[in-house]
C-alpha angles and dihedrals in degrees: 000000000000114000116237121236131206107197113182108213103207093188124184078342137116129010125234093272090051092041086050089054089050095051089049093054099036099053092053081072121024095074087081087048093069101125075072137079108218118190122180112196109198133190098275084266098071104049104091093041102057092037073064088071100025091063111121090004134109095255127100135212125234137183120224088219151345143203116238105234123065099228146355143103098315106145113215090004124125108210121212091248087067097045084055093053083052095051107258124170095178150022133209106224124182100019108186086244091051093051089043111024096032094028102231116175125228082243093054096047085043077061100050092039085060088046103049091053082045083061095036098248120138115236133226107216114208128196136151145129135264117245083257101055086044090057092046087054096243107126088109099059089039085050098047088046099060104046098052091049089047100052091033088114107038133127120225078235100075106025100096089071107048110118110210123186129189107227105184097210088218093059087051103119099319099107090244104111119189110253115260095248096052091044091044083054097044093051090045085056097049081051090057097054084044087058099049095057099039104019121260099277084065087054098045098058100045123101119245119184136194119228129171129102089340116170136168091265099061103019090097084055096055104032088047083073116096111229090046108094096180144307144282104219121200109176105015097050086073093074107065090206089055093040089048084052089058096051101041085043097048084052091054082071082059111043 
């Protein structure tokens, strides 16, 4: 059985004293949580702070992006070397605001995907359409797209680890999540592709979440489907008794 994540994307939010408050309150709680992995990915600030606290729990740290290369003169970039000194597990790679607002390509996140394993960090794979794509019927073919991009370097080696999670751009904080059908059919299709480059056992055993708009109220709807192992959480990762409801009610799936 593949064990569910629930990863809490912080985003541009909370400052070392306010990360510090939400380990405290969080880790009263999320040892009963254990059936679940729970991942908290910061602002680079707050990583070696709250390792601080993760240490020996069942939390793991997370980063929201890399460069790919582990040094150089890269003014403003984090490279995977130093996430790893903070005691980082995983990486999100290919955000939906990264490949829109900051303009990443799908080559450049396929780069930083090899590097991370390099580093052994974990990453977070993101994909998704925009709300245009979606009405031109082309989610398939952007989807398709980035994924490909994304895992073009990858060993097989590897490729039993990678997390993905399909992010639609238009359910990004907008309070318009994706219904649980289309995302379910979205994420069986991303399995498929997975399965044609590294055989359907691969694909099997990889982990593919859901993100977009996901609250304490629908989260049970999206993670009861089978393909969805989990969930990515913007907003309401920012509240550790919200983000606690996810988890607790994305084990209530697997127990």
């Amino acid at each position: 059985m593949r064990v569910p994540i629930t990863a809490g994307n912080w985003k541009m939010y909370k400052t070392v004293e306010e990360a510090s408050a939400f380990a405290e309150a969080l880790l009263n709680e999320a040892s009963s949580l254990t059936e679940v992995e729970m991942i908290v990915c910061p602002p680079y600030t707050a990583l070696s702070s709250l390792s601080q606290y993760f240490e020996g729990t069942p939390l793991a740290l997370g980063a929201q992006n890399m460069h790919w290369e582990t040094q150089g003169a890269y003014t403003g970039e984090i490279s995977a070397l130093m996430l790893k000194e903070t005691g980082c597990s995983y990486v999100i790679l290919g955000h939906s605001e990264r490949r829109h607002v900051f303009h990443e390509t799908s080559g450049e996140v396929g780069k930083k995907v090899a590097t991370a394993f390099e580093n052994e960090l974990v990453p977070i794979l993101c994909v998704g359409e925009t709300i245009e794509e979606r009405e031109q019927g082309r989610t398939q073919s952007v989807v398709q797209e980035q994924l490909m991009a994304g895992i073009d370097r990858l060993g097989s080696h590897n490729a039993g680890r990678l997390v993905i999670a399909y992010e639609p751009v238009w359910a990004i904080g907008t309070g318009k999540a994706s219904t649980p059908e289309d995302a379910r059919e979205v994420v069986a299709y991303i399995r498929s592709l997975y399965a044609d480059r590294f055989g359907k056992e691969v694909s099997e055993s990889i982990r593919i979440l859901y993100g977009g708009s996901v609250k304490p109220d629908n989260v049970y709807e999206f993670v009861k489907e089978e393909q969805i192992d989990g969930t990515l959480v913007g907003g309401a990762s920012l509240d550790p008794v919200s983000f606690l409801t996810i988890a607790g009610e994305t084990r209530r799936v697997y127990t």
